[in-house]
N, C-alpha and C positions, 0 to 999 in steps of 0.2 A: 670452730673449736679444735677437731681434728689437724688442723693446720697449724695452729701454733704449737704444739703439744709434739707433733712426729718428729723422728726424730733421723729417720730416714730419708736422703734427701730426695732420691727418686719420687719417692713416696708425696712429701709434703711441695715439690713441683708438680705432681698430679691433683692435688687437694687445693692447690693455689689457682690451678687452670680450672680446676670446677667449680670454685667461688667463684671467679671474675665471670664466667660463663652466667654461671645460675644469676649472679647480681646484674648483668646485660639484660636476662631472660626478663626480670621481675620488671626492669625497667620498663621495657616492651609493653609485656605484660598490664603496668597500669597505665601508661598511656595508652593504651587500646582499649583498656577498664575505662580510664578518665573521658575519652571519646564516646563514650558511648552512657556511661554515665551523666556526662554535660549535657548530650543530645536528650535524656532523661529530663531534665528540666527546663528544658526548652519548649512553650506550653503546647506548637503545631507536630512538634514531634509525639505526639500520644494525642493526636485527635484527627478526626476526618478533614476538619477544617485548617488543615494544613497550609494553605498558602492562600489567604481569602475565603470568607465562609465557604463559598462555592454554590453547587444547583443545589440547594435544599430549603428547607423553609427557613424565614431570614427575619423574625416576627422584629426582631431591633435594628433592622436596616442597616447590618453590618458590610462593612468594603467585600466585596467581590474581587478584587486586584491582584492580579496574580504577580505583584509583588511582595506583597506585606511581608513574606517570611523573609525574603535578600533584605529587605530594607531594614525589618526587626531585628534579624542576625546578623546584619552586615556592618553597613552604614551607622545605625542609631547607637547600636552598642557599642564597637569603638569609638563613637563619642562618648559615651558617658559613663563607660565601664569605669569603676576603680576600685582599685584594693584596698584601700584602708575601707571602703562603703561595703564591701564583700565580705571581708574579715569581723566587723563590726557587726555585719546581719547574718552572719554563720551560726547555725543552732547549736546549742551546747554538743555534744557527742555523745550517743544514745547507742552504749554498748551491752546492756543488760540482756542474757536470753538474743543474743542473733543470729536470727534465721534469715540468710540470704532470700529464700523465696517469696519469703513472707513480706520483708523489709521492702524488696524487689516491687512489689504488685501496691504497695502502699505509699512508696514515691513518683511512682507513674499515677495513681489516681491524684496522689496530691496535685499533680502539677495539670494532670487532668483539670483540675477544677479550677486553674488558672486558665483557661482556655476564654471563657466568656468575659469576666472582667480584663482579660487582654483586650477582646476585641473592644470592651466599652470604652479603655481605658486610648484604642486607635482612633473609633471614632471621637472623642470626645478632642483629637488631636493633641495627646499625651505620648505621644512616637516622634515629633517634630522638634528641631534645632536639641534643645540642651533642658528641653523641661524636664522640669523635676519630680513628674508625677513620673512618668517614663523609666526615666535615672534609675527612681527610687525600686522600682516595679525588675527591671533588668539589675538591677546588684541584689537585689533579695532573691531572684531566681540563679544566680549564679552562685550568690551563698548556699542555696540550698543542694547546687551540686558539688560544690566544694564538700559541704559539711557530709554528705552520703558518700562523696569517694573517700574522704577519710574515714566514715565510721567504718566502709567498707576493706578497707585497708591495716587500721588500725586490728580489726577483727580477724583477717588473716593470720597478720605476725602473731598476734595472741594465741591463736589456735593451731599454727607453727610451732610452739613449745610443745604441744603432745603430740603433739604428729611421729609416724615412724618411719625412715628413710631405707632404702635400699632391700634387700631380700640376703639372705633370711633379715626380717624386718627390724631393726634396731632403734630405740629409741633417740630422739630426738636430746631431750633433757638430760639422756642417760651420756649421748658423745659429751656434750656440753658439760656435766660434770666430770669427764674423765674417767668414768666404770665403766664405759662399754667402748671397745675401736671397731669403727665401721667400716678400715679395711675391705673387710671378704665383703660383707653387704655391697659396697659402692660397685666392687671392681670385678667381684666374683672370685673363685678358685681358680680357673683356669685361664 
């Protein structure tokens, strides 16, 4: 907002180089979000049982194979991933009262609890060629991480409208409407 408005040109070539910057940053930013976010919904990444039940007690005679995770996240899903099946099984966007911590501990138990009907869904060989138990199983777990990177995302920008930028601290809303220039705040006095 600062940038369009200045009028000085020194000035709005500084405010230009710290947009492009900051907007590089965010980029970053949520792809390193999105990584880690997707890894979120991914049902071995939030259980013991990460790559094969493994040595524990195994009362449904699940695979021990210390591939199952390459093969679940490798191989199967680029078969049968799609976007229009991801976009379709994307949850509405659940922005009411969001508490990142909260929200945080309650998409990992969700996905938690995808954990055992994964496995049934390997043994029952629903991970093989192009089935559609699988399919359907892998785009509903991808929607789920699409739809939390966006709520999660969507909930920043939002909460970037009150935010205060620079020192002495200046409102956000306030450059935006043109009553406050955040000048000295950005760059300082000296």
């Amino acid at each position: 907002a600062a940038e369009k408005r200045e009028t000085n040109m020194e000035r709005q070539a500084w405010y230009r180089a710290d947009r492009l910057r900051r907007e590089a940053l965010i980029l970053r930013d949520i792809g390193v979000m999105g990584h880690y976010v997707g890894d979120g919904s991914q049902p071995h990444h939030t259980s013991i049982h990460f790559n094969g039940w493994g040595d524990f007690p195994n009362p449904e005679g699940f695979t021990n194979s210390r591939q199952t995770h390459a093969l679940f996240e490798g191989e199967f899903t680029a078969r049968v991933a799609r976007l229009d099946a991801i976009e379709a099984a994307m949850p509405a966007a659940r922005l009411d009262s969001f508490d990142p911590k909260t929200r945080t501990v309650a998409y990992l138990k969700t996905t938690l609890g995808t954990v055992i009907p994964f496995y049934r869904l390997e043994k029952a060989g629903g991970f093989k060629d192009q089935d559609p138990r699988g399919a359907a199983f892998v785009n509903e777990r991808l929607a789920a991480g699409a739809g939390e990177l966006r709520d999660f995302i969507v909930s920043a920008w939002t909460a970037s409208g009150s935010a205060s930028i620079g020192w002495p601290a200046v409102k956000v809303a306030e450059v935006e409407a043109g009553t406050a220039d955040p000048w000295i705040a950005m760059v300082g006095e000296d």
